[in-house]
N, C-alpha and C positions, 0 to 999 in steps of 0.2 A: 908199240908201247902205249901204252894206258894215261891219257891226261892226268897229270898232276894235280890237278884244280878244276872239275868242272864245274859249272853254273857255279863259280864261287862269287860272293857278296858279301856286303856287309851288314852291320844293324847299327845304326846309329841312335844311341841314348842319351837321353835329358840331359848328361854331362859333356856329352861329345864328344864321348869314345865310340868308337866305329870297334864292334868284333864280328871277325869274321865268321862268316855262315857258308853251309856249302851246300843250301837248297837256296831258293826263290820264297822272300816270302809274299802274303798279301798284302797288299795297302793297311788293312786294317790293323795286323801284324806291325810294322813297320810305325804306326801310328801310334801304337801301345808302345813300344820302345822308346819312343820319341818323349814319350810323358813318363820315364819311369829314367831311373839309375841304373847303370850297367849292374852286372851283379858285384864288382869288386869295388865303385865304390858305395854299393850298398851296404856290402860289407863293411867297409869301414865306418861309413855313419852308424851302423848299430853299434859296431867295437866303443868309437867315441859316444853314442847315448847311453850307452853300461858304464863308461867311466865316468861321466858327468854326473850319474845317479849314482856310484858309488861313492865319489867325492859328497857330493851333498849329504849322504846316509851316514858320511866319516864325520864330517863335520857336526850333524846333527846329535851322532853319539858321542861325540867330545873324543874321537881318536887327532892323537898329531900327527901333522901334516907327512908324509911321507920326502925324503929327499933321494935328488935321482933326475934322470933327465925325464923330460916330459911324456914319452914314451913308456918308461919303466913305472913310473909314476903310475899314468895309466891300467895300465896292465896289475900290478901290484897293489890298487887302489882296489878292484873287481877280486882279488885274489883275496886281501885283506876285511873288506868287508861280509864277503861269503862265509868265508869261517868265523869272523862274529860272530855272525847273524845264526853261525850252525850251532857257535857254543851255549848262544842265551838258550836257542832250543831247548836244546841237552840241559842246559841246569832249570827251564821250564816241566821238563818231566821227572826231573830230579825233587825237583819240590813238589811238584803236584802228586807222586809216588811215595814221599817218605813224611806222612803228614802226622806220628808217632815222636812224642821228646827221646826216645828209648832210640829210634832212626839215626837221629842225627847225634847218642851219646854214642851209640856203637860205632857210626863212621868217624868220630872222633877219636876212637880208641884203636880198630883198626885201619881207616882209611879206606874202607868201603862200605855200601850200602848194601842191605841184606838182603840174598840173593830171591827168596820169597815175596817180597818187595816188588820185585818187578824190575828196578830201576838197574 
């Protein structure tokens, strides 16, 4: 029967989670991990520095505050400011496309921009 685990080890990281490895590594290996974040909670520090930056960008464009546990908050915060930030785009091309008084009587009349337009 075939060892279940050979040469198995760990990697112990900046935070001080030990994951297991199933080579040997080198000192120098081993040394890099030692100054760095495992990758799950590096994971999580980027998740929380996207939310951090989302709140301040919510903040900054005067959206209100979201309610929700701090979690959902979160998550909803990165979710919320992305699609802003996609719709100023979109009405950035919108105006930068329809630069005609005739543009914007037409999309007033039917509710679209003319297809020659661009926009």
């Amino acid at each position: 029967m075939k060892n279940a685990n050979p040469a198995s080890s760990s990697m112990v990281y900046q935070c001080g989670h030990a994951v297991p490895v199933e080579k040997i590594f080198s000192e120098s290996t081993r040394l890099w991990a030692a100054n760095r974040l495992c990758p799950q909670c590096w994971g999580k520090g980027q998740r929380e520095k996207r939310a951090a930056e989302a709140i301040a960008e919510a903040k900054k464009l005067g959206l209100p505050a979201l309610e929700g546990s701090e979690a959902q908050i979160a998550w909803a915060e990165t979710i919320r400011t992305a699609w802003f930030i996609k719709q100023a785009v979109s009405i950035q091309k919108i105006i930068a496309n329809a630069p005609k008084a005739t543009d914007w009587i037409a999309y007033q009349q039917t509710g679209e921009f003319s297809k020659e337009e661009g926009v």
